[in-house]
N, C-alpha and C positions, 0 to 999 in steps of 0.2 A: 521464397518464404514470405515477401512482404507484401505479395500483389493482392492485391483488393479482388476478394470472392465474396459472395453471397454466402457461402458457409459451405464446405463440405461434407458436411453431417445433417440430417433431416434434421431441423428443427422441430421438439418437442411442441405438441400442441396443448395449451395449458392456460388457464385463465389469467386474469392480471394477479389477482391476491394470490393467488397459489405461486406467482411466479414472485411476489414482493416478498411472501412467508419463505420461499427456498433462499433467496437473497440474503432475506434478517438472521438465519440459522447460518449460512455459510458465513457470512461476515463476521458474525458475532461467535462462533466456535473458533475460526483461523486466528479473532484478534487473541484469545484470550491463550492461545495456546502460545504465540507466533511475540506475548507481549514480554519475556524477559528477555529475549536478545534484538527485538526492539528498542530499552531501555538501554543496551549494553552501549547499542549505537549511536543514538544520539550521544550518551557521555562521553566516545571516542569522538566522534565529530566537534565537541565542543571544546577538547581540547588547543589552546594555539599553537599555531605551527613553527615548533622549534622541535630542539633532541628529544625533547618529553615525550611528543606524541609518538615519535619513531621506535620508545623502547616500551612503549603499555601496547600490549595485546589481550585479545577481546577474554581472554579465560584468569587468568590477572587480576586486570581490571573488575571483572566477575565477584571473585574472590572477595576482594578488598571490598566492593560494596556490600557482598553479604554481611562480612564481619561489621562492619563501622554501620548500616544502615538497616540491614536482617532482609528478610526475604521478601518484605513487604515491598521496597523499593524496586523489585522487578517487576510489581504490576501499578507502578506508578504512570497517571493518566490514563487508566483503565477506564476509570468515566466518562471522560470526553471520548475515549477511542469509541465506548461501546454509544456510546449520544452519537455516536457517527453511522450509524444502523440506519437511517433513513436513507442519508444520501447514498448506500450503496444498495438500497430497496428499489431506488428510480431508477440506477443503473441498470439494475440484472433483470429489471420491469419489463423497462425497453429496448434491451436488448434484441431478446428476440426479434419484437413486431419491425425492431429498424433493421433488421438486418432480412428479412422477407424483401423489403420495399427499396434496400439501397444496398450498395457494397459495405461488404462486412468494417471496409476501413473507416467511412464514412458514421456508420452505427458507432462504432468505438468512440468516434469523434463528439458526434452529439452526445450521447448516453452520460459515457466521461465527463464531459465539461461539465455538465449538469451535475454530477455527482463530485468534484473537487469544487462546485463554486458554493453547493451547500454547505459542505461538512469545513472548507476551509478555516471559520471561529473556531469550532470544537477541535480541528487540527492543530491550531496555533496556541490552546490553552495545555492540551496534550503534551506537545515538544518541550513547554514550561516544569510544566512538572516531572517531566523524567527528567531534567535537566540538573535536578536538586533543588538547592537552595531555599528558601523562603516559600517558594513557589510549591515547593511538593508537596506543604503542610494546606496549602489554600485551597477552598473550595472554588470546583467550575467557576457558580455566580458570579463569586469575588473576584475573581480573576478575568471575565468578561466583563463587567462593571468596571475594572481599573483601565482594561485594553480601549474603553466606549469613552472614560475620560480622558485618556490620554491623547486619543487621536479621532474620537470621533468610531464615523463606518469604516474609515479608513485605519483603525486600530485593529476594530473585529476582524477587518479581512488581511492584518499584515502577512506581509511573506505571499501575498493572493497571486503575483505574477510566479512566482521560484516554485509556486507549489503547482501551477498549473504548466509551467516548463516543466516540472520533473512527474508529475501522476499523467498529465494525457500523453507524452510519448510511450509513459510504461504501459497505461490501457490499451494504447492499440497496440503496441507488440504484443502484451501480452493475451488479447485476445488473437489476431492473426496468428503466432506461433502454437497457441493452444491449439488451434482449428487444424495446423499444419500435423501438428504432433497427432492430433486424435486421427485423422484420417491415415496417419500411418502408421498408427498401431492396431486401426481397423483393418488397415490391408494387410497387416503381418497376422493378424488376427483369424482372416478368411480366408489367409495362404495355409494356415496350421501349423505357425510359426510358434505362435501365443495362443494362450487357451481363451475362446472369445469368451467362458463364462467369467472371465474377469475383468469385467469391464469399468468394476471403478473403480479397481488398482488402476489399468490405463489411462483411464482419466486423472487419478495421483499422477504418474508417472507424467503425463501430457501436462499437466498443469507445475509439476515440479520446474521441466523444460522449459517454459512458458516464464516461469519467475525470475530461472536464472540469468536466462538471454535480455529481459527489460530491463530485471533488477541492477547488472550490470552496463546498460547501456546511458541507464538515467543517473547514475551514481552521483557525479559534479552534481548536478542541479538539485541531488538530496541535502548535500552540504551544505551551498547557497541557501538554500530553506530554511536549515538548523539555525543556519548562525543567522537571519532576517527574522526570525519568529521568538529566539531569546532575545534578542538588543534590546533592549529597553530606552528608549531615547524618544525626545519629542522633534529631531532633526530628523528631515527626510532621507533616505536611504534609497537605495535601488541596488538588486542585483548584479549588476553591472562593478558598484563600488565594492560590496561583498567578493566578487569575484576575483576583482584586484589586491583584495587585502589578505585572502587566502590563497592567491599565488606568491605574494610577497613574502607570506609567512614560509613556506613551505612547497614553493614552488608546485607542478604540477601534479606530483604525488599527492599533493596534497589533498585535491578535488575528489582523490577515492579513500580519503578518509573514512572508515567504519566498513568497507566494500568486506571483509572478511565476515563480522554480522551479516553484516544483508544480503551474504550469497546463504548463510545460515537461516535465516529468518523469511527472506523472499520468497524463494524456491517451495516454503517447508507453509507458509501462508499462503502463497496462489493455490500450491497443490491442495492444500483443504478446502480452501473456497470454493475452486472449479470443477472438484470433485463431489465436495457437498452439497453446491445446489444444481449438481446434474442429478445426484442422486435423488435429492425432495425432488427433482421435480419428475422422474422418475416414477417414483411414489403415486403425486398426483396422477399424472398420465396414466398408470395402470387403473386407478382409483374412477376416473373419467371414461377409463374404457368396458369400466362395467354394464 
C-alpha cells in the first residue's frame, strides 16, 4: 500500500489554473460541509484528561453546544478554514506535474509541505475559534495581530512543527492509499464487478478509504496541534512537552482524543475533496479535448 508509484491512474492532462480552480472548489466545498464535526473535535480534544473527558461523546457534546451556543458555532473559523483555499490550490497545482517527474511519495512530500507551511497562521487562528471562548467572537485580523504580538513570526506559525507531524504523514498516506484504492476499483470496475459508469462514486468511495487509514494513523499529532495552537503563553513550548502533559493527564488513550469525530469528518472530507477535484478536473479535460 505504501510504496512509492508514479501513479496508477493516467494522470489527467490540464492546465495549471484549471488544476488550481478544481483544488479552490474541492477544498472549499469538503471545508464547509466537513466544518461541524470539525468543531465537535477540537472541543473534545480540548477537554483535560481526567473522568470528564471519558464520559462526553462526540453526539452529547453536540447537543449541548447547540443549545447554549445555536448552530452558528458549528461553523465557527469558517473564515480562516475557507482563507486556507490557496495553500491547498498549490497542493492540487502540483500535484500532478510532480508526480510525472518523481514517485508519487515524494510529490506528496513537496506539494504537502508547501501547502501546511502556507495555511499554517490561518490554521492556528481557526483552532482558536472553534475552541470557544473570547476567541470565537474575534476577528481573523485580531487574532493574527495578537498572535504577531505575542511572539512575533514565531506566533503566526505556532503549533508550525505538530501541524506539520500531523498533515504531511496524512498527505502522503492519503494520496498513496487513494491511488491504491482508485486502481482497485478500476480493476473491479473492468472485471464487471462494479459499474465503471460510476466512477465518482469510486472516487467517493477511494477517497473515503484514503481519510480513514491517514485520519487514523495521524490522530496523536492532531491533539498535540490542538492543545500547541490554543495555549496562550509567551513561554516557549514544544511538542515534545505537550505530549508529556497529555500522557500525564490521561495516559495513552488519550493521544486519540476526538478520533471518533475524525473518523466522521476525515473520511466524509477527503472523500469530497478527491472526488471533487477529479471531477472539475474532469470537466476541464473534456472541455480541452474539444
Amino acid at each position: 500500500l505504501l510504496v512509492a508509484v508514479r501513479g496508477a491512474l493516467p494522470v489527467q492532462e490540464t492546465f495549471a489554473w484549471q488544476r488550481a480552480i478544481a483544488g479552490m472548489c474541492a477544498y472549499c466545498t469538503a471545508t464547509v460541509i466537513a466544518s461541524p464535526v470539525d468543531v465537535v473535535k477540537t472541543r473534545m480534544q480540548m477537554l483535560p484528561g481526567t473522568g470528564e473527558r471519558q464520559e462526553v461523546r462526540a453526539l452529547p457534546l453536540a447537543l449541548t453546544m447547540l443549545k447554549k451556543e445555536g448552530w452558528q458555532v458549528f461553523f465557527s473559523g469558517i473564515g480562516p478554514a475557507l482563507a486556507m483555499a490557496p495553500a491547498a490550490m498549490v497542493q492540487y497545482t502540483l500535484m500532478d506535474p510532480l508526480r510525472k517527474a518523481m514517485p508519487l511519495f515524494l510529490a506528496a512530500v513537496i506539494a504537502g509541505g508547501l501547502d501546511i507551511t502556507i495555511k499554517c497562521p490561518c490554521d492556528s487562528v481557526k483552532t482558536r475559534m472553534q475552541g470557544g471562548s473570547s476567541a470565537a467572537s474575534a476577528s481573523v485580523s485580531s487574532l493574527l495581530r495578537e498572535a504577531w504580538k505575542e511572539n512575533g513570526i514565531r506566533g503566526l506559525w505556532k503549533g508550525y512543527g505538530a501541524t506539520m507531524l500531523r498533515d504531511l504523514p496524512y498527505l502522503v498516506i492519503k494520496w498513496l492509499t487513494y491511488t491504491q484504492a482508485q486502481s482497485l476499483l478500476t480493476a473491479l470496475s473492468l472485471s464487471g464487478k462494479l459499474d465503471p459508469s460510476f466512477s465518482s462514486v469510486n472516487n467517493l468511495f477511494a477517497g473515503a478509504i484514503a481519510g480513514a487509514v491517514a485520519a487514523t494513523a495521524v490522530t496523536p499529532a492532531d491533539v498535540i496541534k490542538t492543545r500547541l495552537q490554543v495555549l496562550r503563553t509567551k513561554q516557549r513550548t514544544s511538542a515534545f512537552l505537550v505530549f508529556r502533559q497529555i500522557v500525564a493527564e490521561g495516559r495513552l488513550p488519550a493521544l486519540f482524543s476526538g478520533l471518533g469525530p475524525r473518523l466522521m469528518r476525515i473520511p466524509l472530507y477527503t472523500a469530497v475533496t478527491l472526488a471533487t477535484f477529479d471531477f472539475v478536473k474532469d470537466v476541464f479535460q473534456a472541455a480541452n479535448s474539444r
